[in-house]
BAKE-455221 format. One record per residue (C-alpha): residue number from 1; x, y, z; residue in three letters. Coordinates in Angstrom, 2 decimals. Example, Ala and Ser with C-alpha at 12.3 -4.5 7.8 and 13.67 -1.06 7.14 Angstrom:
BEGIN
<rec nr="1" xx="12.30" yy="-4.50" zz="7.80" rest="ALA"/>
<rec nr="2" xx="13.67" yy="-1.06" zz="7.14" rest="SER"/>
# end
This chain:
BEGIN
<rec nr="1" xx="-45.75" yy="-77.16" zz="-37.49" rest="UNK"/>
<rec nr="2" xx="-47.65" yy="-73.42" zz="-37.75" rest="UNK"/>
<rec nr="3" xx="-51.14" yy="-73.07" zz="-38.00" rest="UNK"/>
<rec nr="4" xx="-50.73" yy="-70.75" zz="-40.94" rest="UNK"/>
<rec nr="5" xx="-49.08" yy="-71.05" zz="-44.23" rest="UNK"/>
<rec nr="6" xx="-45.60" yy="-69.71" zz="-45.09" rest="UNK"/>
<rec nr="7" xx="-47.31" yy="-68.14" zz="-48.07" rest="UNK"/>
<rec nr="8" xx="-49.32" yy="-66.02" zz="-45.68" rest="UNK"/>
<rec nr="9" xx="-46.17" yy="-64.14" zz="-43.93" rest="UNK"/>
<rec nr="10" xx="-43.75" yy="-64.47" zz="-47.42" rest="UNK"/>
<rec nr="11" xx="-46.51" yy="-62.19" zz="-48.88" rest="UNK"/>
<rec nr="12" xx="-45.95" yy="-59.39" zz="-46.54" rest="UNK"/>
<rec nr="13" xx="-43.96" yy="-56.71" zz="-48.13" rest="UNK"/>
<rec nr="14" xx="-43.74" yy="-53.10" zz="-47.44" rest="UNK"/>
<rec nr="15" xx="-46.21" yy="-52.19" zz="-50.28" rest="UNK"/>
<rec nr="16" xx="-48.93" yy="-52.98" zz="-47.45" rest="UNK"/>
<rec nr="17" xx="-47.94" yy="-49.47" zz="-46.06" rest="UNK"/>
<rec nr="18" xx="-48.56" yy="-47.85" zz="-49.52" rest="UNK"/>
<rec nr="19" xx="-51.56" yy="-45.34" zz="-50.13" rest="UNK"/>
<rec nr="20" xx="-50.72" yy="-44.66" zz="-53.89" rest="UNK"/>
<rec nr="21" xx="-54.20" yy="-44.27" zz="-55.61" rest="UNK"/>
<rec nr="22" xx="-55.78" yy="-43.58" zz="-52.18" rest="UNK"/>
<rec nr="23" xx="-57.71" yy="-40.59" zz="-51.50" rest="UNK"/>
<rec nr="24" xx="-58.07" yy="-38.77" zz="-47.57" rest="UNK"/>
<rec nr="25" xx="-60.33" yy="-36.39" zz="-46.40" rest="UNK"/>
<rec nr="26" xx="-58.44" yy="-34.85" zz="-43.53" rest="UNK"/>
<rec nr="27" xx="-60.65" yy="-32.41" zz="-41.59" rest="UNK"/>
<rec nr="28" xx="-58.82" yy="-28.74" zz="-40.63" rest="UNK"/>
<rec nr="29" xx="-56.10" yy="-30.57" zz="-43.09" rest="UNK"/>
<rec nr="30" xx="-54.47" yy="-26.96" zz="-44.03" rest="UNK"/>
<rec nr="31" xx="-53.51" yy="-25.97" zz="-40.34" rest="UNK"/>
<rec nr="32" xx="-52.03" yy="-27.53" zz="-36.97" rest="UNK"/>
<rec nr="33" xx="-51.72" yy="-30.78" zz="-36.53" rest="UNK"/>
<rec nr="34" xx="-54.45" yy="-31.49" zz="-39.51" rest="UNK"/>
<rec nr="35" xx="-51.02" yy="-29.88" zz="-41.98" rest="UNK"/>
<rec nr="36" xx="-49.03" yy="-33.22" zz="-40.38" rest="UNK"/>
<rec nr="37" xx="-51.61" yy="-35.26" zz="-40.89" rest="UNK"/>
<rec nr="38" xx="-51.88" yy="-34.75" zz="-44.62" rest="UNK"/>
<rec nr="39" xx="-48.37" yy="-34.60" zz="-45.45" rest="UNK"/>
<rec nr="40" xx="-48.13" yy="-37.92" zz="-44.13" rest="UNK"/>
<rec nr="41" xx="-51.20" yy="-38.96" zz="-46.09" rest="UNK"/>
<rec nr="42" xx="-49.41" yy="-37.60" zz="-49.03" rest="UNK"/>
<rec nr="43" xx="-46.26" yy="-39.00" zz="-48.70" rest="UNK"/>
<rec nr="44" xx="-47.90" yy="-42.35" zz="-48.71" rest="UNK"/>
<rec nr="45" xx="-49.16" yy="-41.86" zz="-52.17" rest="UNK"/>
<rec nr="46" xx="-52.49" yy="-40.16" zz="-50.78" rest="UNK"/>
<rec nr="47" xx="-54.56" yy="-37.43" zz="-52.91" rest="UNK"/>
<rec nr="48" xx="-55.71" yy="-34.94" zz="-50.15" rest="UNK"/>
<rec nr="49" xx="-58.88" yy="-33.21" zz="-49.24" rest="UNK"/>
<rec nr="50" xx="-58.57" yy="-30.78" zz="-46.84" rest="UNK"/>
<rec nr="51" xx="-61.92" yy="-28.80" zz="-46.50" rest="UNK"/>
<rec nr="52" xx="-61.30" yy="-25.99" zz="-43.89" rest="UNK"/>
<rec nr="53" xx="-62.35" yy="-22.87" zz="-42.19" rest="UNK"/>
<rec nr="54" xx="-58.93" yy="-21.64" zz="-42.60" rest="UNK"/>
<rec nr="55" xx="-58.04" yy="-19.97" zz="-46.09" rest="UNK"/>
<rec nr="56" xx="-56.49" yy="-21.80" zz="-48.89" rest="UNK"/>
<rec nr="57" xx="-52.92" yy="-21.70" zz="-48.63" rest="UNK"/>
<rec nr="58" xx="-50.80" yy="-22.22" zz="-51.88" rest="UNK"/>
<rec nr="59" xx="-47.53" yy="-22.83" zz="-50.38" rest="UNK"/>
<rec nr="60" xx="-49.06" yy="-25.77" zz="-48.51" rest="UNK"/>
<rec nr="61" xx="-50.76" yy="-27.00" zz="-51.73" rest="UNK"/>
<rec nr="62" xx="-47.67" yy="-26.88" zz="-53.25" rest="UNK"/>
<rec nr="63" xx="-45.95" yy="-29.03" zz="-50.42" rest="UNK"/>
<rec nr="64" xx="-48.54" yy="-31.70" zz="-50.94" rest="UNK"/>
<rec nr="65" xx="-48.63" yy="-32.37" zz="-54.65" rest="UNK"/>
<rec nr="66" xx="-44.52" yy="-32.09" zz="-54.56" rest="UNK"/>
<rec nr="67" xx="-45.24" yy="-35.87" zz="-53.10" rest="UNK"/>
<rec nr="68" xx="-46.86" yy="-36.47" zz="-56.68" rest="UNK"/>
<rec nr="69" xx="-50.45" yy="-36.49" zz="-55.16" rest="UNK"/>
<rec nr="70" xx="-53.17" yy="-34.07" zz="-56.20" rest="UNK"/>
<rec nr="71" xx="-54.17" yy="-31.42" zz="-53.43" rest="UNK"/>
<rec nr="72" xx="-57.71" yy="-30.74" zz="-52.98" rest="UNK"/>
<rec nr="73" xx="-58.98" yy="-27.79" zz="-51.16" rest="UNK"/>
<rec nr="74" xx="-62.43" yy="-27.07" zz="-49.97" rest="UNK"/>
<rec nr="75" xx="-63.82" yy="-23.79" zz="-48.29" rest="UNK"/>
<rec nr="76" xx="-66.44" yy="-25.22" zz="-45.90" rest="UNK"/>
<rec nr="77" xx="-67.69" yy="-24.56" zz="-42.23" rest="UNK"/>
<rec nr="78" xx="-68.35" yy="-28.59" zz="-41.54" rest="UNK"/>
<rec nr="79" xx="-70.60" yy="-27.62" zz="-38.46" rest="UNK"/>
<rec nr="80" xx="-72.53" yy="-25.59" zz="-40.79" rest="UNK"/>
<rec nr="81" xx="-76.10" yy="-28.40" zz="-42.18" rest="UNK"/>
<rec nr="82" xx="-75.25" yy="-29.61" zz="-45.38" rest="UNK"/>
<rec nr="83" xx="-71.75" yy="-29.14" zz="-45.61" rest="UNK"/>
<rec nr="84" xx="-70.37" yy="-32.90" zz="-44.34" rest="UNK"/>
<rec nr="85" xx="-72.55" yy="-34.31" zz="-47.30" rest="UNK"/>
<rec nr="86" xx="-71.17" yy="-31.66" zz="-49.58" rest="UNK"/>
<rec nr="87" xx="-67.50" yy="-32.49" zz="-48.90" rest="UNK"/>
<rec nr="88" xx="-68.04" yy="-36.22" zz="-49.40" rest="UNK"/>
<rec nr="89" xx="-70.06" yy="-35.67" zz="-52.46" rest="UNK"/>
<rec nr="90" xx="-67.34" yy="-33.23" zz="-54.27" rest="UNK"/>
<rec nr="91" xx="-64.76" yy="-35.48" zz="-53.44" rest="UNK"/>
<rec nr="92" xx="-66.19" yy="-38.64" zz="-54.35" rest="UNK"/>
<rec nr="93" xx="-66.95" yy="-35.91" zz="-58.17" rest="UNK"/>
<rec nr="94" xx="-62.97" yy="-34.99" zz="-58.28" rest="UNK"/>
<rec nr="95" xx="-61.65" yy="-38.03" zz="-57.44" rest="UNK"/>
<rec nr="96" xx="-64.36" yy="-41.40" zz="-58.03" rest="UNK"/>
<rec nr="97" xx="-63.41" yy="-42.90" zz="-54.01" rest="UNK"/>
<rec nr="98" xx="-63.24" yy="-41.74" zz="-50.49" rest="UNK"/>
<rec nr="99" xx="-60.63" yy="-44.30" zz="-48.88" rest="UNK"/>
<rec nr="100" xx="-59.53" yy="-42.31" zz="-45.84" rest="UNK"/>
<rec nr="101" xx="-61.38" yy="-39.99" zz="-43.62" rest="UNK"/>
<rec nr="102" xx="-59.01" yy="-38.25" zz="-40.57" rest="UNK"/>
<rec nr="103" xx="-61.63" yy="-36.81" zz="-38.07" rest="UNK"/>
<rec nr="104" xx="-58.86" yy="-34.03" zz="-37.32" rest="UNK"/>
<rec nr="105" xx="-60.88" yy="-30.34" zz="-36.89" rest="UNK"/>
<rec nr="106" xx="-61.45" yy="-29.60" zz="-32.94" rest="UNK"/>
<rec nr="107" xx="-60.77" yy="-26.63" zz="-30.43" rest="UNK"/>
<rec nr="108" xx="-60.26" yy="-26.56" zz="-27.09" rest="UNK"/>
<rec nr="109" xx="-61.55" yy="-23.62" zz="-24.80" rest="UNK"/>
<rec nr="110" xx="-60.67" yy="-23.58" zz="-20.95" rest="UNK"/>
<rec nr="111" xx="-62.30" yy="-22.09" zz="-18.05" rest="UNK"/>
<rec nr="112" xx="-62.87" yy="-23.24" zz="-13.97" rest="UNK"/>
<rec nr="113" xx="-65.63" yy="-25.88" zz="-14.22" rest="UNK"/>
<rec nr="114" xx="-67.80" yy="-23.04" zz="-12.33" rest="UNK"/>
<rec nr="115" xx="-67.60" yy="-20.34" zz="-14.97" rest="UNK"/>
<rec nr="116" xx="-67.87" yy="-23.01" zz="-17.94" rest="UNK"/>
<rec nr="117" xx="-71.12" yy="-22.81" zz="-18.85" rest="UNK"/>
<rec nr="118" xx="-73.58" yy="-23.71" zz="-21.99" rest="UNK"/>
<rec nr="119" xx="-72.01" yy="-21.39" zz="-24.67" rest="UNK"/>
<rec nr="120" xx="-68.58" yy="-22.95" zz="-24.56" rest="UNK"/>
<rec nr="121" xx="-70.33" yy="-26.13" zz="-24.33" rest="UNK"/>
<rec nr="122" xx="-72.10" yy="-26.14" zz="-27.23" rest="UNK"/>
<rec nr="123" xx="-69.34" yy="-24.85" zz="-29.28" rest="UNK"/>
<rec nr="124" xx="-66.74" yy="-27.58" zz="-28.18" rest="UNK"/>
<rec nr="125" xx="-69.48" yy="-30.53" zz="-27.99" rest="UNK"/>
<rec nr="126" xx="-70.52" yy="-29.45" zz="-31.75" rest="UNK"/>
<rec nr="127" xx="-67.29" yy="-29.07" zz="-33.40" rest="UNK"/>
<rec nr="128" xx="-64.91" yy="-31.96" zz="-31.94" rest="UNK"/>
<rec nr="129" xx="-68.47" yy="-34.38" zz="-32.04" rest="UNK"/>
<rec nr="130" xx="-71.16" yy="-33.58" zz="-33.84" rest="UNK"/>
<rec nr="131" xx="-69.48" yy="-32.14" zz="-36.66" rest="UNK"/>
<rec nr="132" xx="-67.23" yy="-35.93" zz="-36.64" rest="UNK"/>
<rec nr="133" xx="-70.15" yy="-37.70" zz="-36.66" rest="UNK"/>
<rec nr="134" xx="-71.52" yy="-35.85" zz="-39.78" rest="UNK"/>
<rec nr="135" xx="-68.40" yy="-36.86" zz="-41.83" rest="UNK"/>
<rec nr="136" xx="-68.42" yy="-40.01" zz="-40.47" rest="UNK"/>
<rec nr="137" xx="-72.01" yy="-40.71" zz="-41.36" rest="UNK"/>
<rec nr="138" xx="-71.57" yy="-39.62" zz="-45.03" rest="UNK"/>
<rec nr="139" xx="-68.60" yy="-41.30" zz="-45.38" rest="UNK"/>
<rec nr="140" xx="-69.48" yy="-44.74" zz="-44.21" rest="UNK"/>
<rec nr="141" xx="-72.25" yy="-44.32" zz="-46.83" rest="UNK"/>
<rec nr="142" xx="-69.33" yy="-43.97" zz="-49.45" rest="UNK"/>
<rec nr="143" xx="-67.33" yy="-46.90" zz="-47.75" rest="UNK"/>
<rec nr="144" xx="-70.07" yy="-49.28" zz="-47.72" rest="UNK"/>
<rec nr="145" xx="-70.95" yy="-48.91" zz="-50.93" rest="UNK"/>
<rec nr="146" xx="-67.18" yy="-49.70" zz="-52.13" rest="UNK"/>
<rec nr="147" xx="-66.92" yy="-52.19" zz="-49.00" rest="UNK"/>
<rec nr="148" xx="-63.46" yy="-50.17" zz="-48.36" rest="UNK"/>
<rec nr="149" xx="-62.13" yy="-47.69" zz="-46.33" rest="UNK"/>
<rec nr="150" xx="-60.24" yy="-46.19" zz="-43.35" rest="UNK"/>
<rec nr="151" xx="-61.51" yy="-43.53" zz="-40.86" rest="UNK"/>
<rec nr="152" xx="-59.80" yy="-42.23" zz="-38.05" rest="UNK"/>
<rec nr="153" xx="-60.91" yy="-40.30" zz="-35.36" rest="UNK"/>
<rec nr="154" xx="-58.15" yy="-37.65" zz="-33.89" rest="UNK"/>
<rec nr="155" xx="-58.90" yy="-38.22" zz="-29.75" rest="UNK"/>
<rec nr="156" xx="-57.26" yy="-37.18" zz="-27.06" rest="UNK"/>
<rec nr="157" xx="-55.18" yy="-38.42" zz="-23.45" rest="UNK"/>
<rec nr="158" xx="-58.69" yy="-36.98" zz="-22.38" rest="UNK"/>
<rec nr="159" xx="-60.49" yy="-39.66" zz="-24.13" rest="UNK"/>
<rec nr="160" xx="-59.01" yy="-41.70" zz="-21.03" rest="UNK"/>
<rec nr="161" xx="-58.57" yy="-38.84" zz="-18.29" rest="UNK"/>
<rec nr="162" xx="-60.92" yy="-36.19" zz="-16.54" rest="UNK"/>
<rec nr="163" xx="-60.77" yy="-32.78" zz="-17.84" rest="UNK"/>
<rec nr="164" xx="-59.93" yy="-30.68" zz="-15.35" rest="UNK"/>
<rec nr="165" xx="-60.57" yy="-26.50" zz="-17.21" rest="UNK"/>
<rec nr="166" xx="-62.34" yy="-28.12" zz="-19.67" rest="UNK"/>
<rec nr="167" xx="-65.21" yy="-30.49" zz="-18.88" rest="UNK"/>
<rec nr="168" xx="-66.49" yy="-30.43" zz="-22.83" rest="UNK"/>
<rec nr="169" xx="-63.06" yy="-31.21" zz="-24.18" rest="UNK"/>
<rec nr="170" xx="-63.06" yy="-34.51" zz="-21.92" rest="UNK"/>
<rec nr="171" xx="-66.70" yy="-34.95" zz="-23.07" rest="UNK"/>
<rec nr="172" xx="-66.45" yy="-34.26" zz="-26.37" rest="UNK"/>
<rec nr="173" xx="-63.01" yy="-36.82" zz="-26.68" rest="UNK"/>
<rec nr="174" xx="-64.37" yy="-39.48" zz="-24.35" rest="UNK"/>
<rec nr="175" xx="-67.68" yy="-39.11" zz="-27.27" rest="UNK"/>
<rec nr="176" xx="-64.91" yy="-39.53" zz="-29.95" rest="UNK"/>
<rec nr="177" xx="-64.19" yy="-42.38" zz="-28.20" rest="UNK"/>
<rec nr="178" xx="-66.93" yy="-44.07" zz="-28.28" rest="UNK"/>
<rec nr="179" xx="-67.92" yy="-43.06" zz="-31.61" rest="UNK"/>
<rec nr="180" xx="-64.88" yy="-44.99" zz="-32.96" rest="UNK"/>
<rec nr="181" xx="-66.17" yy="-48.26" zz="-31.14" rest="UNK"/>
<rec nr="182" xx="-69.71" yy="-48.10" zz="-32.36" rest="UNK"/>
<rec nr="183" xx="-68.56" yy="-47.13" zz="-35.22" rest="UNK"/>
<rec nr="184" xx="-66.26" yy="-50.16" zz="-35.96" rest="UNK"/>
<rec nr="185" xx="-68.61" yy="-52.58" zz="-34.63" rest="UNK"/>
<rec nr="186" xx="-71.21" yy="-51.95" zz="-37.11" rest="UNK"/>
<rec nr="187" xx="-68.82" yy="-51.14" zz="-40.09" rest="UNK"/>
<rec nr="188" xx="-66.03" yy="-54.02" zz="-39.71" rest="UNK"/>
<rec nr="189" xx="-68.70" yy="-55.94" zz="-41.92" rest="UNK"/>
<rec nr="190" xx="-67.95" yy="-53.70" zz="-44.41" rest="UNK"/>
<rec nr="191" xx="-64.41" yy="-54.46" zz="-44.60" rest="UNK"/>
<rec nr="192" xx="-64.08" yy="-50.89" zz="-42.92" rest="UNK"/>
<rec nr="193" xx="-61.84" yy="-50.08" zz="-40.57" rest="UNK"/>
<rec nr="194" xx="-62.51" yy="-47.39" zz="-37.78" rest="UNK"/>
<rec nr="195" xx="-59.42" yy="-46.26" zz="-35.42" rest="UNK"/>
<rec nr="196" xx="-58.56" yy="-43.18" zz="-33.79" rest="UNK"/>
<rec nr="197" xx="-55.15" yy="-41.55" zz="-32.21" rest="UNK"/>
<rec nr="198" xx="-54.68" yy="-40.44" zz="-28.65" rest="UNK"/>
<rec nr="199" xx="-51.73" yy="-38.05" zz="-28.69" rest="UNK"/>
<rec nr="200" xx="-50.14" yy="-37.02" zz="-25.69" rest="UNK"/>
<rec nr="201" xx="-48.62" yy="-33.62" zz="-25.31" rest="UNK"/>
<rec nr="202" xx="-47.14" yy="-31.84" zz="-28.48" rest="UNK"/>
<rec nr="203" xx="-45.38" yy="-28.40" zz="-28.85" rest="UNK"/>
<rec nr="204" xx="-48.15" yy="-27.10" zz="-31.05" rest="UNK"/>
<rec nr="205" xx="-49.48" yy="-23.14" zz="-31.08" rest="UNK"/>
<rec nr="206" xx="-52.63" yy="-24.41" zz="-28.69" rest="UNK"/>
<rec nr="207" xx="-49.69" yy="-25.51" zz="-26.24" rest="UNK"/>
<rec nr="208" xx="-47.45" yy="-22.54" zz="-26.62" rest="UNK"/>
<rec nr="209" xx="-48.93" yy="-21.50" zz="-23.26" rest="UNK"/>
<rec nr="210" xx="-47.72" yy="-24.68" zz="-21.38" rest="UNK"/>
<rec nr="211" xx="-44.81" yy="-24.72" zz="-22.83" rest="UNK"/>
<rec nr="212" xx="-43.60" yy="-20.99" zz="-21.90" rest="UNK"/>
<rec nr="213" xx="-45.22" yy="-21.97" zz="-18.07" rest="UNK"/>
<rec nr="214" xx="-42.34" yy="-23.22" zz="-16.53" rest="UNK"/>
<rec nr="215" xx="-44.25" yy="-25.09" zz="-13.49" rest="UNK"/>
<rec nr="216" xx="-46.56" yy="-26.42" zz="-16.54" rest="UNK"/>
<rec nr="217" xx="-43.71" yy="-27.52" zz="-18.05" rest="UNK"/>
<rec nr="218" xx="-41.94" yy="-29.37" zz="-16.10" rest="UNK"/>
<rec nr="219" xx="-44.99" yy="-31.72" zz="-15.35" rest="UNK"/>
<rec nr="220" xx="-45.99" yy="-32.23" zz="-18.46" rest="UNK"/>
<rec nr="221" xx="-41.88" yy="-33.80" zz="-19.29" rest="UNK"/>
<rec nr="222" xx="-42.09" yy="-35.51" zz="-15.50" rest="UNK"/>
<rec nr="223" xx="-45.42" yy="-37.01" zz="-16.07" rest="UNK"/>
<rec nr="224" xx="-44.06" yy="-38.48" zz="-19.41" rest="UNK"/>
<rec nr="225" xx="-42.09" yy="-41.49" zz="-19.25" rest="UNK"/>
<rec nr="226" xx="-39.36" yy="-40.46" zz="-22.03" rest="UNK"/>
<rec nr="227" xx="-39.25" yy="-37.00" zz="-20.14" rest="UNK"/>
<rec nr="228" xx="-39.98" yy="-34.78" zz="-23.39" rest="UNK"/>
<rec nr="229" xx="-42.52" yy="-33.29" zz="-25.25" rest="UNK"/>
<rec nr="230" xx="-43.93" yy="-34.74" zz="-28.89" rest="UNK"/>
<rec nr="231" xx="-42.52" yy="-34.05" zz="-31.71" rest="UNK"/>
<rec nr="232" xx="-45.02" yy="-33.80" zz="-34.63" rest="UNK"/>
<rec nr="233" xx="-43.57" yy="-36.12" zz="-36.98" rest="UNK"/>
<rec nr="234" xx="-43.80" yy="-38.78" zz="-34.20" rest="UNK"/>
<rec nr="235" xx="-48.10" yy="-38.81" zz="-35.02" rest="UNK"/>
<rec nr="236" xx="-47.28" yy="-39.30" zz="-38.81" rest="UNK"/>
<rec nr="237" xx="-46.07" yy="-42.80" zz="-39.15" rest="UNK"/>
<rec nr="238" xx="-49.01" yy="-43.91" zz="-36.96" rest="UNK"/>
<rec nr="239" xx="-51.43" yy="-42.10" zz="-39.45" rest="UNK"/>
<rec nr="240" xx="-49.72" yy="-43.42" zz="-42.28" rest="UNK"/>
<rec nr="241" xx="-49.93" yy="-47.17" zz="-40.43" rest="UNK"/>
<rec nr="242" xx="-54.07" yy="-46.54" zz="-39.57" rest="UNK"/>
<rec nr="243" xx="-54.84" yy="-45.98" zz="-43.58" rest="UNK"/>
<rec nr="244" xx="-52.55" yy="-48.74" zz="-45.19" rest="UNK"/>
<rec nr="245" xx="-53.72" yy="-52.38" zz="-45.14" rest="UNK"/>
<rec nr="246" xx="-50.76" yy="-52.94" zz="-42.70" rest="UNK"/>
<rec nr="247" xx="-53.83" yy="-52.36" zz="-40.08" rest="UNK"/>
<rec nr="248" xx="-56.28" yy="-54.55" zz="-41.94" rest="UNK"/>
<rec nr="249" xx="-56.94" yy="-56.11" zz="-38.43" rest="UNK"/>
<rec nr="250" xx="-56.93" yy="-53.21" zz="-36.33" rest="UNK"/>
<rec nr="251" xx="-60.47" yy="-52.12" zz="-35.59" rest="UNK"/>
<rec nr="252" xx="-61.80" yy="-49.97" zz="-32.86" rest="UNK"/>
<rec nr="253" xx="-58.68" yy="-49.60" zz="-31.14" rest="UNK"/>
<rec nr="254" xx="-57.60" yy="-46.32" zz="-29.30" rest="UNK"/>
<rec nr="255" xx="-53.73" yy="-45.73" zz="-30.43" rest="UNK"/>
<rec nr="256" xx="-52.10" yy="-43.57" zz="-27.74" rest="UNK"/>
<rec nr="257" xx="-49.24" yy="-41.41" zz="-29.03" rest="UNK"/>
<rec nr="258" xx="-48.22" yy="-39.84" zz="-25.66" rest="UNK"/>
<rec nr="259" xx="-44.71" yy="-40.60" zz="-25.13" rest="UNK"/>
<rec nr="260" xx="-45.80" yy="-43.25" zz="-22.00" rest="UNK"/>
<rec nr="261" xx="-48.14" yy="-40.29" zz="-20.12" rest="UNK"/>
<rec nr="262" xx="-50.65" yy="-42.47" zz="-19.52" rest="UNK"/>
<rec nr="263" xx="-48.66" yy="-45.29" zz="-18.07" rest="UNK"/>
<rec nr="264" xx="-47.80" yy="-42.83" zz="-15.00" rest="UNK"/>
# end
């Protein structure tokens, strides 16, 4: 005897993964890990808006809208007042929904905790928070209203860990952190669904440094239970998974892509 009905688990095809007619704002969605990100997006059936500091790059475009999606590109500083709104407004003109929001656009600068002072600060705290709350807050508005959607916040091991050369990376992720909870909390009555990714250590340009370090190197593969670096394709199924209703009942949860680093 189950406590559910058969019809309930017979009903559960692999369409639930599907993001055809779906469309994603993906923050810094042209470059780094924000490129990954939206080619997942897009290979789910997702239209893409990438609004970035970065220029426009065609070849990208083209990658995108091979997946039979529509790229979007917008030119826009989202720390600059205004500009959040501005996004979610053109978007919700070129396309009629905002479904997805991916919280991706962040920097990290490191210095000794003793030379890291209030300029750095205020650069890292408004980029990887402030700005995430901004497109968070004018996209729930969106959401609400169609009592729909999927945001994602891009954190960090460091949402978990101390932050040793950079205290307002560690701030700023443990913020994104939290943001995600409250977030969820108030919005699951929506029917929205607020997540965000931890991944661990990838071989991205930001890491090229680590990675060329052989002392850095080797503990970043021994402090990793499967004793290797990420691969960027290994974040894209989870994104993929976080915007599909196969996560309908995943809310406010903290999805660590690190390869087992935090278990050691």
């Amino acid at each position: 005897m189950t406590d559910y009905s058969l019809k309930e688990i017979t009903d559960f095809n692999m369409d639930y993964f599907s993001l055809k007619g779906k469309t994603a704002i993906v923050t810094g969605g042209n470059t780094g890990l924000g490129q990954a990100f939206s080619l997942a997006l897009a290979k789910g059936g997702a239209n893409i808006v990438a609004p970035s500091i970065m220029p426009d790059d065609p070849a990208y475009n083209a990658l995108i809208e091979e997946q039979g999606v529509k790229m979007h590109y917008i030119s826009g500083d989202i720390t600059a007042p205004g500009v959040p709104a501005a996004i979610v407004k053109e978007t919700k003109e070129v396309f009629g929904s905002v479904d997805i929001l991916v919280n991706c656009a962040g920097i990290c600068i490191c210095e000794e905790v003793r030379e890291f002072g209030r300029e750095p600060w205020d650069k890292m705290i408004q980029i990887n928070l402030t700005a995430a709350f901004e497109m968070s807050y004018e996209t729930a508005k969106v959401m609400i209203e169609q009592k729909s959607g999927k945001m994602i916040n891009i954190c960090s091991m460091f949402s978990f860990l101390g932050g040793q050369w950079s205290p307002a990376y560690a701030a700023s992720k443990h913020g994104i952190a939290g943001l995600t909870k409250a977030y969820c909390d108030e919005l699951a009555q929506y029917n929205i669904q607020v997540n965000g990714i931890a991944p661990g250590y990838f071989q991205t340009k930001v890491a090229e440094a680590s990675v060329q370090d052989p002392a850095r190197n080797k503990w970043i593969v021994d402090h990793t239970a499967e004793g290797r670096w990420g691969k960027i394709h290994d974040l894209m199924g989870t994104t993929v998974f976080l915007a599909s209703e196969a996560s309908q009942f995943v809310n406010g949860h903290i999805l660590a892509v690190d390869g087992g680093f935090l278990t050691r």
